[in-house]
C-alpha positions as CSV (number, residue, x, y, z in Angstrom):
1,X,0.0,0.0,0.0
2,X,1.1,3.2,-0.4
3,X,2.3,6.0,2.1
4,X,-0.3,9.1,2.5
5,X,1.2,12.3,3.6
6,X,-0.7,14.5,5.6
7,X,-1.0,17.5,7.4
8,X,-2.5,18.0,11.0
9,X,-3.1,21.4,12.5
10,X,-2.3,21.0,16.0
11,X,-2.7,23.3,18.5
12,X,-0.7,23.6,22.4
13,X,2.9,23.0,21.1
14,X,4.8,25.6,22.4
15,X,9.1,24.1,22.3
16,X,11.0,21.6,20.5
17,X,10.0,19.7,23.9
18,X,6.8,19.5,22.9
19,X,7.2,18.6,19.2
20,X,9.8,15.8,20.4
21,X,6.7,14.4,22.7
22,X,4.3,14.2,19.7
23,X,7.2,12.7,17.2
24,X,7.7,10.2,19.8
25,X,4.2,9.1,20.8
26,X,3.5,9.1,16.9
27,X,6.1,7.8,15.5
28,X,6.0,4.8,17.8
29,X,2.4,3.7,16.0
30,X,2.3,0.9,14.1
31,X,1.8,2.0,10.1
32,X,3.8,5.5,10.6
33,X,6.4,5.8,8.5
34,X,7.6,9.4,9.3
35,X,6.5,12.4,11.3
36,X,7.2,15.8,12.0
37,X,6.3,18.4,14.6
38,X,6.4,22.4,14.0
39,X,6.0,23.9,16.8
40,X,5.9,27.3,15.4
41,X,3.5,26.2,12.0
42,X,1.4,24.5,14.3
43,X,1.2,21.4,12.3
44,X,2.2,17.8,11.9
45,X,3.3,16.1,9.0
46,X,2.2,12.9,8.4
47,X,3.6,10.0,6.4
48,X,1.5,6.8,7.1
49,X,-0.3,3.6,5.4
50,X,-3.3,5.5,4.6
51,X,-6.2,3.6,6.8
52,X,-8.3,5.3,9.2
53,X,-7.4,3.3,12.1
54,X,-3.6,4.8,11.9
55,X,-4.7,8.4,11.2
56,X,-7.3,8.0,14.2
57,X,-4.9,6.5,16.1
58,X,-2.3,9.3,15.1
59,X,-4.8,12.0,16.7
60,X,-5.8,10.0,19.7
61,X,-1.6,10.0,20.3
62,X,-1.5,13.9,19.9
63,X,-4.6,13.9,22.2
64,X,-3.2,11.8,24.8
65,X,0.3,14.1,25.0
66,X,-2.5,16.9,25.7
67,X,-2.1,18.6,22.5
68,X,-5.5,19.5,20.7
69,X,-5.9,18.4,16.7
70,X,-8.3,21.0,14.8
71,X,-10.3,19.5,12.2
């Protein structure tokens, strides 16, 4: 299958400690191949397998590092 980039609008990041907590807790999911936090943008880029269950799973991580994921 191929990869699916997108882009999440994330709001709460404030350092590169914070965008190191999301690449961490989103990188670690199963069918992510890449990520990366922007602090500054206020967005996530996402490379990943391309079914719900990853993207969904993707947000729930942001969520759970008590970030907030617009849209």
């Amino acid at each position: 299958m191929a990869m699916v980039e997108e882009t999440l609008r994330v709001t709460g990041m404030h350092c590169p400690k914070c965008t190191a907590r999301v690449e961490k807790a989103v990188g670690a999911l199963a069918g992510v191949e890449s990520v990366v936090a922007d602090h500054e943008a206020d967005t996530v880029r996402l490379a990943y397998d391309g079914t719900p269950e990853t993207l969904a799973a993707a947000k729930a991580a942001i969520t759970a590092e008590e970030f907030a994921v617009e849209g």
